[in-house]
C-alpha positions as CSV (number, residue, x, y, z in Angstrom):
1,X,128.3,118.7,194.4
2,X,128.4,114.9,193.6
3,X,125.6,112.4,194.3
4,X,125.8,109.6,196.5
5,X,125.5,107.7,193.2
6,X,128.4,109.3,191.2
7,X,130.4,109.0,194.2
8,X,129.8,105.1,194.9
9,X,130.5,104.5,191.1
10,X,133.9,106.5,191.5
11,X,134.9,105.2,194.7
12,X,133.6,101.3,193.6
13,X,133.6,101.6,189.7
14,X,132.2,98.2,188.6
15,X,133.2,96.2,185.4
16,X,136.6,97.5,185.4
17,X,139.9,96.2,183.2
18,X,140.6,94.8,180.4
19,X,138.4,92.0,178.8
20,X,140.8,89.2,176.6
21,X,137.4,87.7,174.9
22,X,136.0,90.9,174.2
23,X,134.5,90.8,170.6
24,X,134.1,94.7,170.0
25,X,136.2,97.4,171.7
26,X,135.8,100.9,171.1
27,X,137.5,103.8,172.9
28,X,135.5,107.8,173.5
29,X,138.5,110.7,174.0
30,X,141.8,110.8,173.3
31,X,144.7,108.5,175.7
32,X,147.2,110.7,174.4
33,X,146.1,114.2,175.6
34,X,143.9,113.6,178.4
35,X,140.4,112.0,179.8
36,X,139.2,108.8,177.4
37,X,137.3,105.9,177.8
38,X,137.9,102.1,176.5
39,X,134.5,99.5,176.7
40,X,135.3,95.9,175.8
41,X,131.9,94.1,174.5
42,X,131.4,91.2,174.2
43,X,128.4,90.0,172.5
44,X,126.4,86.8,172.3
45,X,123.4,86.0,170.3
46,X,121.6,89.1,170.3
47,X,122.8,90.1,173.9
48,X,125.3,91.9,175.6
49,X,127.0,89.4,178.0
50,X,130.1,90.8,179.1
51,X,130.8,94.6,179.2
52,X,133.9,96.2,181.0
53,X,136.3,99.1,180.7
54,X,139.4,101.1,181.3
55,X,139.4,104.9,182.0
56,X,141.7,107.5,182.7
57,X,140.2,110.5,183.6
58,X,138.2,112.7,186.8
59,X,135.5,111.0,189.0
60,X,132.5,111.7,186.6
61,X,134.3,110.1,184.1
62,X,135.0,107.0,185.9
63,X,131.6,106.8,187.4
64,X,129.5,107.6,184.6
65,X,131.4,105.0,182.5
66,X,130.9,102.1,185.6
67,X,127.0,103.1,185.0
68,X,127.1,102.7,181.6
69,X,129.0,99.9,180.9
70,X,126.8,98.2,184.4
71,X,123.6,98.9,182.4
72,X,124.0,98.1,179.3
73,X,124.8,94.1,180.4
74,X,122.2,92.1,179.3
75,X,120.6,94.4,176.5
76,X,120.9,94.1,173.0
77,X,122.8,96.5,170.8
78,X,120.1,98.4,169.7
79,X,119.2,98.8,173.2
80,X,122.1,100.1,174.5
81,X,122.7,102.2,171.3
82,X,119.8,104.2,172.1
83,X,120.8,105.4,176.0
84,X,121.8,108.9,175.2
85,X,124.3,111.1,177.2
86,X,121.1,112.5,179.2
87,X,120.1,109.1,180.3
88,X,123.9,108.7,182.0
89,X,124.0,112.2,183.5
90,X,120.4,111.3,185.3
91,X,121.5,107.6,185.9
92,X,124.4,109.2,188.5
93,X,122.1,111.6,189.6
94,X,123.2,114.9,187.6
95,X,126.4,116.4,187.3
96,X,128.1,119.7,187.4
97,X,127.5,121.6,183.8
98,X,131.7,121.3,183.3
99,X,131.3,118.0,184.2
100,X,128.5,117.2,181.6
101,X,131.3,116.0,178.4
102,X,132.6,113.4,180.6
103,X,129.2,111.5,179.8
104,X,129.4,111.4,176.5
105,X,133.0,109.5,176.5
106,X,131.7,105.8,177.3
107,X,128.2,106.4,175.0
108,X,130.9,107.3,172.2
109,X,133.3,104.8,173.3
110,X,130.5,102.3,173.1
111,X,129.1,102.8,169.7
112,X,132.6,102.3,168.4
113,X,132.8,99.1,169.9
114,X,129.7,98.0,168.2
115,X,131.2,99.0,164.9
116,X,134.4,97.5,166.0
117,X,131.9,94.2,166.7
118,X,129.9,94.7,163.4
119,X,133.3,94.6,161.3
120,X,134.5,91.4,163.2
121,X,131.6,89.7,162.7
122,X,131.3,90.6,159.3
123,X,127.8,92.8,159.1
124,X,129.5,95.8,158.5
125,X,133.1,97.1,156.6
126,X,134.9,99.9,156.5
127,X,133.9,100.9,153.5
128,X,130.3,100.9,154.4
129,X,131.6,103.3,157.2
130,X,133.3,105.7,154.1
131,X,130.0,105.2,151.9
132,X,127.2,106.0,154.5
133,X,127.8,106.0,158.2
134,X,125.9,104.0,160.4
135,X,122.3,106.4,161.9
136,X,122.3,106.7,165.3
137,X,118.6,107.0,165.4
């Protein structure tokens, strides 16, 4: 059912916890009704340097999250803005259709950090959110 991938992920998740220097955090589901992931960025220069982040939720969502958040160290934003949920169900080798939503939570949890990184750093405000959201091209 699982892949030898999914299941090292699960059972070895890398890049777990909280991050204290993170500069953009940015959480996919909902913590107060059931599976959601948090991804702590932390960006410098144009680079990703640190990633990590918390879950709570089944082993696809903990493994595809560890995958993600593994992979996108090193890139820049717009790198890592363009891996789509596809890219994360093939990077731990498929997963059961049921299965496939728990993908999307870390790509949505980290394009939210990025906005929550844009706003700190002061590239993007909230009102630019409410006037024209940013493309995810």
């Amino acid at each position: 059912m699982y892949s030898e991938t999914l299941l090292d992920h699960f059972l070895h998740p890398r890049n777990v916890g909280f991050m204290k220097d993170a500069n953009g955090v940015g959480t996919g589901g909902d913590p107060s009704c059931g599976d959601y992931v948090r991804i702590f960025i932390r960006v410098d220069g144009p680079k990703i340097a640190k990633a990590s982040f918390q879950v709570q939720g089944c082993p696809s969502a903990i493994a595809t999250a560890s995958v993600f958040v593994e992979a996108i160290i090193g890139m820049t934003l717009k790198e890592a803005w363009e891996i789509s949920d596809p890219e994360v169900v093939s990077a731990v080798g498929g997963l059961p259709e049921e299965k496939i939503h728990c993908s999307n939570l870390a790509v949505t949890a980290f394009q939210q950090a990025v906005i929550d990184h844009l706003i700190r750093a002061g590239e993007l405000t909230e009102q630019d959110l409410i006037d024209e959201p940013p493309a995810e091209d």
